[in-house]
C-alpha positions as CSV (number, residue, x, y, z in Angstrom):
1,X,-31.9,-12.9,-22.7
2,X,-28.7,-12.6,-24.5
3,X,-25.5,-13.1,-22.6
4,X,-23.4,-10.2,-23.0
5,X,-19.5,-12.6,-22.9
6,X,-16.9,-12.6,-25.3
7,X,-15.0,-15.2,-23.4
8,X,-14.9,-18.7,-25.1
9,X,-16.8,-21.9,-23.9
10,X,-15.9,-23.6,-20.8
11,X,-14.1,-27.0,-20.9
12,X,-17.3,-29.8,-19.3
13,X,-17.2,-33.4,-18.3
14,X,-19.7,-35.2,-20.0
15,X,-21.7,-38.5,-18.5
16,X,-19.4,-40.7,-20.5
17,X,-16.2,-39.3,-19.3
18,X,-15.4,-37.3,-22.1
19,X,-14.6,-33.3,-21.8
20,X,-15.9,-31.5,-24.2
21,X,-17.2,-27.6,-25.2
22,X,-20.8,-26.6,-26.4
23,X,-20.4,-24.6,-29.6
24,X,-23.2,-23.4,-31.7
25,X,-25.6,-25.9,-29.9
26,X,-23.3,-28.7,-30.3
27,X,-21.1,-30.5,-28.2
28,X,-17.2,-31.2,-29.6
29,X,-15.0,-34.0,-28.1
30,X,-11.7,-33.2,-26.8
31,X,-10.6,-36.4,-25.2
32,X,-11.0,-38.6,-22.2
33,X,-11.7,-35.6,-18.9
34,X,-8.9,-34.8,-17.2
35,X,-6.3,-36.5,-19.4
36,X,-3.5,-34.2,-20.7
37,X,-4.9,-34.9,-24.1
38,X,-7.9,-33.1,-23.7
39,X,-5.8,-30.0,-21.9
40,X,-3.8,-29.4,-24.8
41,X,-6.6,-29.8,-27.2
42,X,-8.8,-27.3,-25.5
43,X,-5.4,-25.1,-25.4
44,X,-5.6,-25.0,-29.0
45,X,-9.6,-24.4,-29.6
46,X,-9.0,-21.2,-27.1
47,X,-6.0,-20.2,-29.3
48,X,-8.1,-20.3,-32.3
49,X,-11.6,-19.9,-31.1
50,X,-13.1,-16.5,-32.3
51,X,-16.9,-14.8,-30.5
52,X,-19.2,-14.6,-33.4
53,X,-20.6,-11.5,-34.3
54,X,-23.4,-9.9,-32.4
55,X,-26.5,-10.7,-33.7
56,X,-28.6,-8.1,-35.8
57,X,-32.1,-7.3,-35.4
58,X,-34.0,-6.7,-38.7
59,X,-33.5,-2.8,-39.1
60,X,-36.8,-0.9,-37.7
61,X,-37.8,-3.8,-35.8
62,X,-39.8,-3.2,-33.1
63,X,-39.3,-6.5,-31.5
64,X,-35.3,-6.0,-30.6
65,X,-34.8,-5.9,-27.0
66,X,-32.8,-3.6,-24.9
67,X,-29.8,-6.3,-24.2
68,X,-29.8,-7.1,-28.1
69,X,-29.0,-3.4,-28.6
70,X,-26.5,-3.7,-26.0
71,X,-25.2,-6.9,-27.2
72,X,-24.5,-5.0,-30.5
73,X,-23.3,-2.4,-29.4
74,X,-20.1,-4.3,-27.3
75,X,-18.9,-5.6,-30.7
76,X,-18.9,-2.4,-32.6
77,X,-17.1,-0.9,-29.5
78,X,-14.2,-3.7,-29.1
79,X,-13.6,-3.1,-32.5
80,X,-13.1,0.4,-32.2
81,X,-11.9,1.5,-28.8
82,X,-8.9,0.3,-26.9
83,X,-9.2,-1.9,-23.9
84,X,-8.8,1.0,-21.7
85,X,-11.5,2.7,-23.7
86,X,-14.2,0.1,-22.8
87,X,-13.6,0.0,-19.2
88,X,-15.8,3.2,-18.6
89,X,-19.0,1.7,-20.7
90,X,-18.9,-1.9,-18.4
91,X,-21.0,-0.5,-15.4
92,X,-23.8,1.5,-17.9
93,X,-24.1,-2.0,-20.1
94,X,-24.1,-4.2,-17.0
95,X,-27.0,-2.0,-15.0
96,X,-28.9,-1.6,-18.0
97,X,-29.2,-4.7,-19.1
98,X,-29.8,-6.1,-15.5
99,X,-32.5,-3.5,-14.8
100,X,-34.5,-3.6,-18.8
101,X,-32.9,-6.3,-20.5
102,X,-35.9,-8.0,-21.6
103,X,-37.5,-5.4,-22.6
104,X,-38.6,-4.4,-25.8
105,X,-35.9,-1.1,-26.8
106,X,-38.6,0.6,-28.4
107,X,-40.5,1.0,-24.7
108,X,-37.2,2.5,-23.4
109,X,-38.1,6.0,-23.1
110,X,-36.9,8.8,-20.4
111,X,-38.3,7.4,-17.5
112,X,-36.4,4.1,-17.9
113,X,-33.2,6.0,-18.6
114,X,-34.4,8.2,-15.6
115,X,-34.6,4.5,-13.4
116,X,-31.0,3.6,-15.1
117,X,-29.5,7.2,-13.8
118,X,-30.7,6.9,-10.3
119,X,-29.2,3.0,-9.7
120,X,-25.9,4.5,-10.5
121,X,-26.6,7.6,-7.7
122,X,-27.8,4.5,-5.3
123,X,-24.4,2.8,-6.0
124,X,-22.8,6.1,-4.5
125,X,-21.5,7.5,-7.0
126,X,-20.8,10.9,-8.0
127,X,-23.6,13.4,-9.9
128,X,-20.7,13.7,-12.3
129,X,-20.4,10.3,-13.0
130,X,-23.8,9.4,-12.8
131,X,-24.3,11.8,-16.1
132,X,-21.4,11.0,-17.8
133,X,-22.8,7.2,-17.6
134,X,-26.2,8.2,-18.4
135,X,-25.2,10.1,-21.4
136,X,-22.9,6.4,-22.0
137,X,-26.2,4.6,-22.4
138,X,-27.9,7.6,-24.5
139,X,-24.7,7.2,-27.0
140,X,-25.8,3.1,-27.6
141,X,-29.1,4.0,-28.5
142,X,-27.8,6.5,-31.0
143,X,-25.5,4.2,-32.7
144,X,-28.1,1.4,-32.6
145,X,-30.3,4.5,-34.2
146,X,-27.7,4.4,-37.0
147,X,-27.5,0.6,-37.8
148,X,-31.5,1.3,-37.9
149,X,-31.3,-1.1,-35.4
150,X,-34.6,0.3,-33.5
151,X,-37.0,3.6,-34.7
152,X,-35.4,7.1,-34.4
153,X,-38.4,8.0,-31.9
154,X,-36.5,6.2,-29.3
155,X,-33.6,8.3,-29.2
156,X,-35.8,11.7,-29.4
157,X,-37.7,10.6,-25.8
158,X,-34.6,9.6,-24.4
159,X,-33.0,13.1,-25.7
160,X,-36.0,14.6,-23.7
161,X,-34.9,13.7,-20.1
162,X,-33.2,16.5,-18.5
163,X,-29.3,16.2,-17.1
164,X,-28.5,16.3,-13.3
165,X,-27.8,19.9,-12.1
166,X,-25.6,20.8,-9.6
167,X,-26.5,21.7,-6.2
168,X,-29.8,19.4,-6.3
169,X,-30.6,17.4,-3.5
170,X,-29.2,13.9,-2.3
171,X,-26.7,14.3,-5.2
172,X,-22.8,13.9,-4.1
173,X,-20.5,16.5,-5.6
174,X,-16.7,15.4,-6.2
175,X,-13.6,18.2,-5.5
176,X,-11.7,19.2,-8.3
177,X,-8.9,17.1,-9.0
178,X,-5.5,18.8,-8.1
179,X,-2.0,17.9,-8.6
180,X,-0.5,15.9,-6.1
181,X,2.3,17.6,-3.9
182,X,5.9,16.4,-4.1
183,X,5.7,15.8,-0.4
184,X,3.4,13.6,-0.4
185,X,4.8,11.8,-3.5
186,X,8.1,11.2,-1.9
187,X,6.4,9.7,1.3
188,X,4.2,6.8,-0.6
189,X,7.3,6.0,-2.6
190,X,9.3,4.6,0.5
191,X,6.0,2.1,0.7
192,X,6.4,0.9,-3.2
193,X,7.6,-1.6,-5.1
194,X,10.4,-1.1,-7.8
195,X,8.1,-1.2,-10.2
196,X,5.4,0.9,-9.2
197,X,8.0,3.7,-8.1
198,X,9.2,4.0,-11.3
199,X,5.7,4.0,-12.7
200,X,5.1,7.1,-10.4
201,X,7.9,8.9,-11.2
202,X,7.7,8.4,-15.0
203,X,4.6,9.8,-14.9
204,X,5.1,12.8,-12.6
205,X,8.0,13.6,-15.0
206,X,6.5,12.7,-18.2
207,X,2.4,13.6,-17.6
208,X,1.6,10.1,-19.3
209,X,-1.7,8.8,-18.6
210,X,-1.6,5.9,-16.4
211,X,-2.8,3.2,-19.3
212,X,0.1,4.8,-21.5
213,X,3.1,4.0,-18.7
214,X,1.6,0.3,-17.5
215,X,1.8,-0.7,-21.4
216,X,5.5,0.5,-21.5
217,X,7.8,-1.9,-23.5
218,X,11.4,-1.9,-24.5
219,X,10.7,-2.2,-28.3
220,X,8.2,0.9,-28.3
221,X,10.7,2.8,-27.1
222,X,13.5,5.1,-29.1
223,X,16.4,5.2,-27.7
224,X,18.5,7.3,-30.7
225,X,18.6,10.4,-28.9
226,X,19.6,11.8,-25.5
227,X,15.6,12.1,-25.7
228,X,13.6,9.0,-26.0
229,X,10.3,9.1,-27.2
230,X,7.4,6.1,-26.6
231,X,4.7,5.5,-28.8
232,X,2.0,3.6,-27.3
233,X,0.8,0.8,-29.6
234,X,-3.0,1.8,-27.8
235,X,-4.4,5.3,-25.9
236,X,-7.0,7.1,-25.3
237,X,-7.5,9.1,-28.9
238,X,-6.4,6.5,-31.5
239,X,-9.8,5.6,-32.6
240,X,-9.8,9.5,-33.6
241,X,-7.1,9.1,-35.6
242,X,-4.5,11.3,-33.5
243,X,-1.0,10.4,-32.5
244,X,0.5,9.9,-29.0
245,X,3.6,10.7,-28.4
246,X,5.5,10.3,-24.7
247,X,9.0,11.8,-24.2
248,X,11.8,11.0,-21.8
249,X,14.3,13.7,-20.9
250,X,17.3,13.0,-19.0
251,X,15.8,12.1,-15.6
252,X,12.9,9.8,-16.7
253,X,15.8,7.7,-19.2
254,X,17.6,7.4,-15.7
255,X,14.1,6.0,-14.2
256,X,13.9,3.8,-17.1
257,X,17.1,2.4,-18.0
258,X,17.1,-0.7,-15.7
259,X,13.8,-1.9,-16.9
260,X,15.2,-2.2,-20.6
261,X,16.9,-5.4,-19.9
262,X,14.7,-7.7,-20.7
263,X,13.0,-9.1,-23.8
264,X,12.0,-6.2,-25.8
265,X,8.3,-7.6,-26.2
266,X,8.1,-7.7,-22.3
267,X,6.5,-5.4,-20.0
268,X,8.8,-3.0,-18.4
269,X,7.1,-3.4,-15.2
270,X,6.1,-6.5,-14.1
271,X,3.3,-7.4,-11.0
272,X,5.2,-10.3,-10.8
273,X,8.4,-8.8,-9.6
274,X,6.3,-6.6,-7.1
275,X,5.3,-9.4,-5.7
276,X,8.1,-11.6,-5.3
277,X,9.6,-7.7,-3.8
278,X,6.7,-8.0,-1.1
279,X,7.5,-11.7,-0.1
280,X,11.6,-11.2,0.2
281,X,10.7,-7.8,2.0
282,X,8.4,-10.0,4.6
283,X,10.6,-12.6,5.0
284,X,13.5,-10.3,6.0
285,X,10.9,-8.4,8.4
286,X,9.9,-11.8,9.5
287,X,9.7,-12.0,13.8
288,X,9.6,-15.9,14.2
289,X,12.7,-17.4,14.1
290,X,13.7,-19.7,11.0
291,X,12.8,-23.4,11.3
292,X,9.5,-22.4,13.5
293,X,6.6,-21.9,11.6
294,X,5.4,-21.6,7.8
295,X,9.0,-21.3,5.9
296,X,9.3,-20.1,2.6
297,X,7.0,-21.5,0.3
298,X,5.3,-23.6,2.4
299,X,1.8,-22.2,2.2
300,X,1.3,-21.6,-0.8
301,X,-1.9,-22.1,-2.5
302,X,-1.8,-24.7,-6.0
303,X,-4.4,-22.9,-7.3
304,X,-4.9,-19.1,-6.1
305,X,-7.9,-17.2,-6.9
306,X,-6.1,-14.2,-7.5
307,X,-2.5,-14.7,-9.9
308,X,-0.5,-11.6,-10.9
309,X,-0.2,-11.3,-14.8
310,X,2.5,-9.9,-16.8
311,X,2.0,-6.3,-16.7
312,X,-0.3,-4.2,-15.2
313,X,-3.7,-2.5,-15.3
314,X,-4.8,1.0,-14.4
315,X,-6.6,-0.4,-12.0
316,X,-3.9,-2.3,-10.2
317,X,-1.6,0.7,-10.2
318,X,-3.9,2.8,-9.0
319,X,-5.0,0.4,-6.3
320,X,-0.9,-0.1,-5.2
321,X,-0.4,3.5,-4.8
322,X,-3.9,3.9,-2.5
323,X,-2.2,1.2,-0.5
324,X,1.2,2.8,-0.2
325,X,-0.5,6.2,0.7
326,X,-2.3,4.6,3.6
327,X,0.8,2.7,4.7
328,X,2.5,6.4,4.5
329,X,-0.1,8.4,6.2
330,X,-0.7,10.5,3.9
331,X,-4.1,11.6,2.0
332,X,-5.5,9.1,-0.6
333,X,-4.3,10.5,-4.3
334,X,-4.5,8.5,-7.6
335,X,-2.2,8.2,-10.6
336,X,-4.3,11.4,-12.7
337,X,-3.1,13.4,-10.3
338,X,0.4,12.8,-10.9
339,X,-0.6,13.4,-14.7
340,X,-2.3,17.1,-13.4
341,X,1.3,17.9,-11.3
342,X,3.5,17.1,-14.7
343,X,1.2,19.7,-16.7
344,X,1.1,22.7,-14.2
345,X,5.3,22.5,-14.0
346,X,5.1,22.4,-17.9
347,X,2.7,25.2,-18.1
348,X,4.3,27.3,-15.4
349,X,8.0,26.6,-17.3
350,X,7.7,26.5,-20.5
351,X,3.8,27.6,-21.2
352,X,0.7,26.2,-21.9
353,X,1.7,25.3,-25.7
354,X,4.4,23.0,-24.5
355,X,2.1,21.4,-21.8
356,X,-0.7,20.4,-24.7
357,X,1.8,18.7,-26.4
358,X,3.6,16.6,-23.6
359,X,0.0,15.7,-22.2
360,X,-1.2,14.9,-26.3
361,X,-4.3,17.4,-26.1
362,X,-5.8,18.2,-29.2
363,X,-7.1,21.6,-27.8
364,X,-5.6,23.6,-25.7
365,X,-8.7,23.6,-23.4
366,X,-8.5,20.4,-22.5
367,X,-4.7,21.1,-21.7
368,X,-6.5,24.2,-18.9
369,X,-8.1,21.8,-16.6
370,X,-5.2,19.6,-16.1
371,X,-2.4,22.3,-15.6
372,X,-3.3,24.9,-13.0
373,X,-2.5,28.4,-13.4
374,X,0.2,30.5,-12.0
375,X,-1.1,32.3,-9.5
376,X,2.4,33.7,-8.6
377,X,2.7,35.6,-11.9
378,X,-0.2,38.0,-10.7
379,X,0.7,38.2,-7.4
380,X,3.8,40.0,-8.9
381,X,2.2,42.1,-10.9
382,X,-0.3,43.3,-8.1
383,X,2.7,43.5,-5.9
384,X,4.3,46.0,-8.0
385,X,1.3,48.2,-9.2
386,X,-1.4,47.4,-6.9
């Protein structure tokens, strides 16, 4: 079965001590194994190493398997989508494949969906999710239905099985999301880092999606007005062709400001300063007296599993502020919420109109769900006439 890896070949010792990497069913010599020869010249064959196209089935073959047409279908989406657009599809492709990926895709009809649909309910998750994932896996087959990759047939049975419903039984229902309250926004950010406090308040005053703020960079950034505006080099929409736009009034320049003094290729906020914020913050809260014990840098692993990068993920800043928000006490939010609190003080101020464009909606339904309505604006009509 196909491995479905776009990560390059690992660096091997062979019997007679040379290192080397298996590509294309051959082996290539870097050097004697452990030498800083061969390092430097696996360095390089990273740098310049490319993954080579997926394989393509002869079209209307009935022999193509489900993780070929999964296979296929990961390098048409990394060419397409963003790399915060593929993160939603790596839990359909890796289920999938691990549950039918020998099979034939041409014997993948509802039921086998159906099987797909209820390992993602027995991973706990969500009867919204669990259809929004199902309906991922639906969309592969469709586009492998386009590259006549398999017979249209398939995607007609699979187009047969009917969605989750709400209410049904043994299915778990998520709340709507709601905007985070200031309170409790003011209360995790005496538990954050620098970094991650700015990130939170940037977004509750901007409504940028988490993906768009963590990417934030000195040269994206416009700085000719008293307004600067961002434009993320990658979001959400691009592969639809629409722009994204993210401005900075007053308030969120004076958030900003000292994180623009770096190298304007650089990450405005950086994991690495978060962390080196942690260790100063323990050392100074530190019980046993100097000269007893571990001292500073003492324990430190040479090689750590886990090493913080240069900027970070949606995940990572999502998974600071849960931290933070336990440390304060207060109930678990995430950074969307931030994004919903941003649109219902747009839409409340200044009206739904401006709110669509801040939050770069294309419709103005989209813009609904994430900024609440007033409530207070019929409450004073009813108080005068009712």
């Amino acid at each position: 079965m196909p491995r479905l890896t776009r990560k390059p070949p690992k660096l091997s010792r062979h019997s007679s001590g040379q290192a080397f990497v298996r590509v294309d069913g051959a082996n290539r010599y870097l050097g004697r194994w452990g030498s800083s020869e061969a390092r430097a010249a696996y360095r390089e064959f990273k740098r310049d190493w490319k993954p080579a196209p997926p394989r393509q089935a002869v079209p209307q073959s009935d022999r193509i398997t489900v993780a070929e047409v999964l296979l296929a279908y990961v390098g048409h989406a990394e060419r397409i989508y963003s790399p915060s657009g593929l993160a939603p599809l790596k839990v359909p492709i890796r289920t999938t494949r691990e549950m039918f990926g020998e099979a034939r895709a041409a014997d993948f009809g509802p039921l086998s969906l159906e099987k797909v649909r209820d390992a993602f309910i027995g991973r706990g998750l969500s009867r919204s999710v669990a259809q929004r994932y199902t309906r991922a896996v639906v969309k592969m087959f469709r586009w492998a239905v386009s590259r006549e990759l398999i017979r249209p047939e398939v995607l007609v049975r699979l187009a047969a099985l009917e969605p989750l419903r709400r209410g049904q039984p043994g299915l778990r229902e998520t709340p709507r999301v709601m905007p985070v309250s200031d309170s409790d926004i003011e209360k995790t950010l005496a538990f954050c880092t620098a970094p991650v406090a700015a990130m939170i308040r940037l977004q509750r005053l901007t409504g940028a999606r988490p993906g768009e703020i963590v990417q934030l960079r000195p040269c994206d950034v416009d700085q000719s007005g008293d307004v600067w505006r961002f434009v993320p080099p990658h979001h959400k929409n691009a592969h639809r062709g629409q722009s994204r736009t993210i401005f900075f009034g007053p308030k969120a320049v004076a958030v900003l400001r000292p994180f623009m003094a770096r190298h304007p290729g650089a990450h405005c906020f950086d994991p690495r300063e978060s962390v080196n914020e942690m260790r100063r913050r323990r050392r100074s809260e530190r019980v046993t007296p100097e000269g007893y014990g571990n001292g500073p840098g003492t324990n430190v692993k040479r090689k750590p599993a886990i090493v913080a990068g240069d900027c970070y993920t949606p995940g990572t800043y999502a998974r600071a502020i849960v931290r933070a928000a336990q440390q304060a006490k207060v109930p678990r939010w995430s950074p969307n919420r931030l994004r919903h609190a941003a649109a219902t003080e747009i839409r409340q101020r200044f009206g739904l109109e401006a709110a669509q464009v801040a939050l770069g909606h294309a419709r103005r339904t989209t813009t609904e769900v994430y900024a609440e309505v007033d409530v207070t604006k019929a409450e004073t009509a009813l108080r005068a006439i009712g």
